[in-house]
C-alpha positions in Angstrom: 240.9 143.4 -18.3 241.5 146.7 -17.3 239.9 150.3 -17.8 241.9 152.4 -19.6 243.2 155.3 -17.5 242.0 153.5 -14.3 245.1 153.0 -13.0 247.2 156.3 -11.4 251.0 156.7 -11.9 251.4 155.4 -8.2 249.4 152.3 -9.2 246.1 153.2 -7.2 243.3 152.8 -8.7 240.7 156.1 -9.5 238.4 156.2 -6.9 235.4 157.9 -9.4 235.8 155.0 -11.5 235.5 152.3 -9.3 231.9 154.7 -7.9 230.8 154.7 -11.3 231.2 151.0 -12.2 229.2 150.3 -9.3 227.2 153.3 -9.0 224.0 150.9 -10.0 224.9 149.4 -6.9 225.0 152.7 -4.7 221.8 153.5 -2.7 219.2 151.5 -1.1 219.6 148.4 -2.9 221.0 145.2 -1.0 224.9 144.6 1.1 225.2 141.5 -1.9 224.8 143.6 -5.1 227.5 146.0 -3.5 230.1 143.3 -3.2 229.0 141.9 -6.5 229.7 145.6 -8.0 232.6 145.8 -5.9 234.2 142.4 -7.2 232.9 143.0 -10.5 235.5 146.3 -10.7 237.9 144.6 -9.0 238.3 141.9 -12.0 237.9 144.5 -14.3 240.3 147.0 -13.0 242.6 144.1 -12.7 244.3 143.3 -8.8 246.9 146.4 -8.3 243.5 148.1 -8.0 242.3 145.8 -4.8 243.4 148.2 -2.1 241.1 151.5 -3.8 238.5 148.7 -4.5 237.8 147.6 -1.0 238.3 150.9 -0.1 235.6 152.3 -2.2 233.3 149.5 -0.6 234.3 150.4 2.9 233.4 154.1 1.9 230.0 152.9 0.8 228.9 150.8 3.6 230.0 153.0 5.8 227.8 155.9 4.7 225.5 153.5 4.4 225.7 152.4 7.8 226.0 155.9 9.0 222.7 157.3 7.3 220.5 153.9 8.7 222.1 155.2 11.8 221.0 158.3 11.5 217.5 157.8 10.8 217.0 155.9 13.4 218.1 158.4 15.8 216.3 160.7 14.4 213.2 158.6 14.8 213.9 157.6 18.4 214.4 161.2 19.0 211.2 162.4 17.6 209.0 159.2 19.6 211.1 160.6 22.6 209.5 164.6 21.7 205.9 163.2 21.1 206.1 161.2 24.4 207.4 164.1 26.7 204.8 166.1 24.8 201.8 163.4 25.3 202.9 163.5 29.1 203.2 167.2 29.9 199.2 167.4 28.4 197.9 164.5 30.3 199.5 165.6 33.4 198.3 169.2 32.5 194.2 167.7 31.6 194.6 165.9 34.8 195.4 168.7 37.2 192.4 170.3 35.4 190.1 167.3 36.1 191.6 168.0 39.9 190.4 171.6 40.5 187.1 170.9 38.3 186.1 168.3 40.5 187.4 170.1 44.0 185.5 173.6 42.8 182.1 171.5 42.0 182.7 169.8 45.6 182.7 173.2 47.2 180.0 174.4 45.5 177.7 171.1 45.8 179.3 171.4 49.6 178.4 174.6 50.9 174.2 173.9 50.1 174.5 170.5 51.6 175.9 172.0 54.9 173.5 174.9 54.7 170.7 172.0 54.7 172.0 169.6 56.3 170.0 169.0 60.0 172.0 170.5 62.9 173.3 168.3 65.4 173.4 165.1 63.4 176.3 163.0 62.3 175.0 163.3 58.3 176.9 166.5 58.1 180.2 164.9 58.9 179.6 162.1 57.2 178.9 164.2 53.8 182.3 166.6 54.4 184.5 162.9 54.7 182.9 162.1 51.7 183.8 164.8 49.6 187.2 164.7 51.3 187.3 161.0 50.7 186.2 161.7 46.8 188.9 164.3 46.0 191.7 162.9 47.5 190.8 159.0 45.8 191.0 161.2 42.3 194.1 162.7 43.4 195.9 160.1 44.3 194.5 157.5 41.9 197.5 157.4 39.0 
């Protein structure tokens, strides 16, 4: 049976009909109930309407398809941001933890060479130490 004034003098079907006999269909709810809405029309539209039916389903699932799409860029995009932003302030708190530790050396340093007994190897030792110690947290990842 068809819907009166469904069909156009050219024989294609109105697109705004065919939306609103399946507009319960429309949305977020599942592919099948969309092609049970769209066959639904079709049989009641009658079959010189096929073409504008599937066409109105194509419409559909493709803005469908195009706004899942969509989000999930978005989302990718916004884990990509938080990432480069979780990097730039580790690598920033790490060169901190670097000078920290290389100022403290110096200043631990300089009393430990002032004290240190003159002439023995304990001094050298101390100075590869510290060397040893800043360049193992520099280079450690």
């Amino acid at each position: 049976m068809r819907a009166e004034g469904s069909l156009r003098i050219d024989g294609t079907a109105d697109r705004s009909k065919l939306s609103v006999m399946s507009a319960e269909s429309h949305g977020s709810s599942p592919a099948s109930d969309d092609v049970a809405a769209s066959i639904a029309a079709r049989r009641s539209l009658g079959p010189d309407s096929e073409d504008a039916v599937i066409a109105a389903f194509l419409d559909r699932t493709g803005e469908s398809i195009d706004r899942r799409v969509e989000e999930r860029v978005a989302a990718e995009l916004q884990g990509r941001e938080t990432k480069a932003a979780a990097n730039w302030y580790g690598k920033q708190r790490r060169d901190s933890q670097a000078l920290a530790l290389a100022i403290v050396s110096l200043v631990l340093a300089v009393p430990i060479t002032i004290l240190a007994p003159v002439g023995s190897g304990t001094l050298i030792v101390i100075w590869l130490a510290i060397v040893a110690l800043n360049l193992g947290f520099r280079f450690s990842g």
